[in-house]
N, C-alpha and C positions, 0 to 999 in steps of 0.2 A: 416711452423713454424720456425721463427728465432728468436735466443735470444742473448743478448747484458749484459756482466758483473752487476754486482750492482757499485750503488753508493756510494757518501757519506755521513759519515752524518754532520749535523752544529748542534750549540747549537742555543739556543732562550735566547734572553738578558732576566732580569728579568723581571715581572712586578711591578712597583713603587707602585700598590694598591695590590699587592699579597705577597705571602710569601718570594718571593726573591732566590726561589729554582730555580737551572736551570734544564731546561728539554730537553730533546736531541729531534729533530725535527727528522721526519722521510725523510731520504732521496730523495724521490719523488716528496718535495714539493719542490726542487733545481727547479727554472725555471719555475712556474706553476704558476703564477698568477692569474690564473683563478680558483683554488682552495682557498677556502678561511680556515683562522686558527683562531681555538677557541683558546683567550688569556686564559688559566684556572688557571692560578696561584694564587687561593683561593679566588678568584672574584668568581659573580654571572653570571650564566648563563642563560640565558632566550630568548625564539622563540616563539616570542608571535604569529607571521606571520603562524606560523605552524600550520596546523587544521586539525580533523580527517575526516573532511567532503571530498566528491567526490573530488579527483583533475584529472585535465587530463593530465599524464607526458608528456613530449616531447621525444615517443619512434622515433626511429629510426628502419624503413624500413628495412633497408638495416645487422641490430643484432634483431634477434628474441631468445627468452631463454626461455626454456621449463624444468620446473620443470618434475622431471621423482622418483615418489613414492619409496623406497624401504624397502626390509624385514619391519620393523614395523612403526617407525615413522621417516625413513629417508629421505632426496632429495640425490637425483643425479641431475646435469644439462647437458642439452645441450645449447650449447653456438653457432648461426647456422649463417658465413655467410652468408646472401641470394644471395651474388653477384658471390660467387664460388662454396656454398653448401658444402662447408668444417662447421665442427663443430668439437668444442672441448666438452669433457666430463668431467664432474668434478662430481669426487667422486664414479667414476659406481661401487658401491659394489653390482649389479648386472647386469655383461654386458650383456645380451642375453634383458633385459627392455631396457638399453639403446640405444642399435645399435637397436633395433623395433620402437622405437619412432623417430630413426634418416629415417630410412627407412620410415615409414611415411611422411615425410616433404621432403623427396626426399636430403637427407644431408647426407655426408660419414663422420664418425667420423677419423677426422684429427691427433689428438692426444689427451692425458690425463693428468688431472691437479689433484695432490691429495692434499689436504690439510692438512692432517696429517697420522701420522702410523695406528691408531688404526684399527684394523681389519673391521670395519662397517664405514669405509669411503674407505680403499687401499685393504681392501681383494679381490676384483673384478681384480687388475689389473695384475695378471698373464694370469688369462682366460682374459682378454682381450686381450692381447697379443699373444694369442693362436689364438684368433677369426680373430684379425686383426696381421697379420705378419710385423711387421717393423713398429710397430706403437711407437710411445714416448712415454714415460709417464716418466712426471714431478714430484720431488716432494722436501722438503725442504736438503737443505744440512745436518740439526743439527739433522733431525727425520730419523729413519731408516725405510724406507720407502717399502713398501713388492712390488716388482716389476719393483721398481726404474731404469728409464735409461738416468735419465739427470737429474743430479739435480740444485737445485736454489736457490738464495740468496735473503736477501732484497734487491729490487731495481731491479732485476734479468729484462730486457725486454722481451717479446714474441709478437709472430704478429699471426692473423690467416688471410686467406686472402688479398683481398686488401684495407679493412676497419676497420679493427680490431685490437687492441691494448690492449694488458696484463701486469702489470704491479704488480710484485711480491711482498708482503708486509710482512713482517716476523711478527709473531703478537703472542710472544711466553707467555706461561702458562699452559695452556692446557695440550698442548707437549712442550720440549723444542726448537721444530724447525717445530713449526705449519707456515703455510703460508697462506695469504688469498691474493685472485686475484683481481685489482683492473683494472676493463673494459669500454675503451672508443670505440668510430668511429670518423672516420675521416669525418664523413656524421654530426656528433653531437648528440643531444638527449641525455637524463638523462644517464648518466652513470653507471654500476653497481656494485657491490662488493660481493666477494664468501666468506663469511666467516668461515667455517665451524662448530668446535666448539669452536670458540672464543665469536662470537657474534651470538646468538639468537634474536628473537624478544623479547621483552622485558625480556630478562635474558643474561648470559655466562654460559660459559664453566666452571668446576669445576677445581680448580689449584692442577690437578695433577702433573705437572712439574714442576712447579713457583712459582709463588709470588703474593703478592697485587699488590708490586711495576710494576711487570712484568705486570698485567695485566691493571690495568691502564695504562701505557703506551700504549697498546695493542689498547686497547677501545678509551681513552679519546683521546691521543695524534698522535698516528696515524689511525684509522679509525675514530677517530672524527675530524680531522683537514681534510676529504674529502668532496667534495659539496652537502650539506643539501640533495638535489637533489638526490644523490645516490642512486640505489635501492639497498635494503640490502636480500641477496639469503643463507637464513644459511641452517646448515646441518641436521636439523632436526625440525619435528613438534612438538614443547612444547607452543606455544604460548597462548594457553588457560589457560594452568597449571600457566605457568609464571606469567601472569597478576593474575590471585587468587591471588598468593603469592605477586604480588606485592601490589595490593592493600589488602594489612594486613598492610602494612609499611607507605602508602600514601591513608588512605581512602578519599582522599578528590579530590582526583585528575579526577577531569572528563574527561581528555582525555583518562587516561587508562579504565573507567568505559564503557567510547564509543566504545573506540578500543574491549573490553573482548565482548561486546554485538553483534561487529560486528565478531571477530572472531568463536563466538560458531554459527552464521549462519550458518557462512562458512565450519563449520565442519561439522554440521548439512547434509549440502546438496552437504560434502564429495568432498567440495575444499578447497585448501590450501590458507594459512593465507601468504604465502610471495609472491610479498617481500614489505618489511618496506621500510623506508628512514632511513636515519643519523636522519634527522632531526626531525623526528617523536621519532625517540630512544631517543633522549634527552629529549624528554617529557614522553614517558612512559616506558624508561627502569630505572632505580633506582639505579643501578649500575654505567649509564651512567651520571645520575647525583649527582653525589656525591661531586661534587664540592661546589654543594646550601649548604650553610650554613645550611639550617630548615635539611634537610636530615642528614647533620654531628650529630642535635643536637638529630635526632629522634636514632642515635647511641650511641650518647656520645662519640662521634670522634673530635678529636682535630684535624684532616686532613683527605684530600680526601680519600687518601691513607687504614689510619686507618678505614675511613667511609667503602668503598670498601671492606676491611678484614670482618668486622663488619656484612654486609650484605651478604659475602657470606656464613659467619657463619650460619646465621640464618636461611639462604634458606639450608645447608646441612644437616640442623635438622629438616627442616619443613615435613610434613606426609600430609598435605593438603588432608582432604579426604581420607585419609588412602591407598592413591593410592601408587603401586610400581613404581620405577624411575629406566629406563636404568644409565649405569655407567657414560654415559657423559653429563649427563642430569644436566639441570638448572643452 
């Protein structure tokens, strides 16, 4: 595992149909052309291309990622090169599940990616460091991180193997120094992203540390300026719950009506709903679209921003079913 400073960041000129606000790019798209950016500057957004129907990603061989269940509705990952059988762990708030499922697949867990402090994502990574002697574990500069032995910045680089590429994304709200992992190969194939609790399937993370502003940026401007393509691996399963709540706000929306039918299968027969796309989140996460103008007006938001505030309002008071909600939920 090698890693390589952050970068910089650049602004983004305005746009002449938008508000005129400047928005700060996030540093990783310096030199990436092959990443494409949503203009969001009070324009409309729309992926008409995107459907909820069967697609066939273009995985790569050579990165297998293995969702690994924990305490109640959390993921851990493994992140596995095939070509060395190094993997990375992200999030093991229970290591003795993860290094079993690494042992499975015949993978030695390399080192560890946390994405934030809160105890049900970093509490795992003392005992992991007990299990494995001289292992790493990553986590943000700005979060105090419980086991922390190398921390990392936006932009931060890491390698695992000799395919594999990690690319540290500060994505703060949540926590004030949450990080989510943004992973390519040098073999290609759909690339992925660890979001912890910044981005859910169709929801976020509750702004315990931040902002609208914060998490906007978070969401729209840097995990949404990543290729549609992405797979999106968050830290927890609410994606059943989320969609309820969201469509209370957009009953019209048939992609999320799809998505909710296809996710209660999936629970159903006690598999996981991840991961999403980018590109699939701008159609059915609500948050993610707040740019559309109809969504401003179903708030009474003069801007994305406000729209954003607005909606995570209304999800923090929802009871949906009278169900109880973990603290980092929705």
């Amino acid at each position: 595992m090698t890693t390589v400073g952050p970068g910089r960041q650049r602004r983004r000129p305005p746009s002449a149909a938008g508000s005129g606000r400047l928005r700060l790019l996030p540093p990783f798209l310096k030199g990436k052309p092959s990443i494409s950016i949503h203009f969001l500057l009070g324009g409309s957004l729309r992926s008409p291309e995107i459907s909820l129907e069967e697609k066939k990603p273009k995985r790569n061989p050579q990165m297998k990622i293995i969702p690994v269940p924990c305490l109640e509705d959390n993921y851990a990952y493994l992140i596995v090169d095939e070509s060395t059988k190094k993997a990375v762990a992200v999030d093991p708030v229970e290591p003795e599940k993860v290094l079993k499922a690494a042992s499975e697949v015949g993978a030695y867990v390399d080192c560890v990616l946390t994405t934030h402090h809160h105890w049900d994502h970093a509490g795992g990574n003392e005992k992991m460091r007990l299990q494995v002697p001289g292992i790493k574990v990553f986590g943000g500069s700005l979060d105090n991180v419980k086991g922390c032995t190398d921390q990392v910045e936006n932009g931060t680089k890491l390698s695992l193997g000799r395919d594999i590429e990690i690319l540290c994304l500060h994505t703060p709200c949540h926590t004030k120094g949450h990080i989510s992992y943004y992973v390519t190969s040098k073999e290609g194939g759909d690339p992925a992203v660890f979001t912890g609790d910044t981005l859910f399937i169709a929801g976020c993370g509750r702004f315990f540390e931040g902002t609208a502003e914060q998490m906007y940026q978070s969401l729209i401007v840097t995990l949404g300026s990543l290729p549609k393509s992405t797979r999106v691996y968050c830290g927890h399963e609410y994606t059943v719950k989320n969609l309820k709540f969201m469509l209370t706000l957009e009953p019209e929306n048939e992609m999320m009506k799809q998505k909710l039918e296809w996710s209660e299968k999936q629970r159903e027969a006690n598999q996981p709903t991840v991961p999403s796309t980018i590109g699939d989140e701008f159609e059915i996460n609500t948050f993610m679209r707040v740019d559309l103008p109809e969504i401003q007006g179903k708030c009474s938001a003069k801007s994305p921003v406000e729209a954003l505030s607005e909606v995570r309002k209304i999800k923090d008071n929802w009871k949906g079913g009278n169900e109880v909600y973990c603290r980092a939920m929705l």
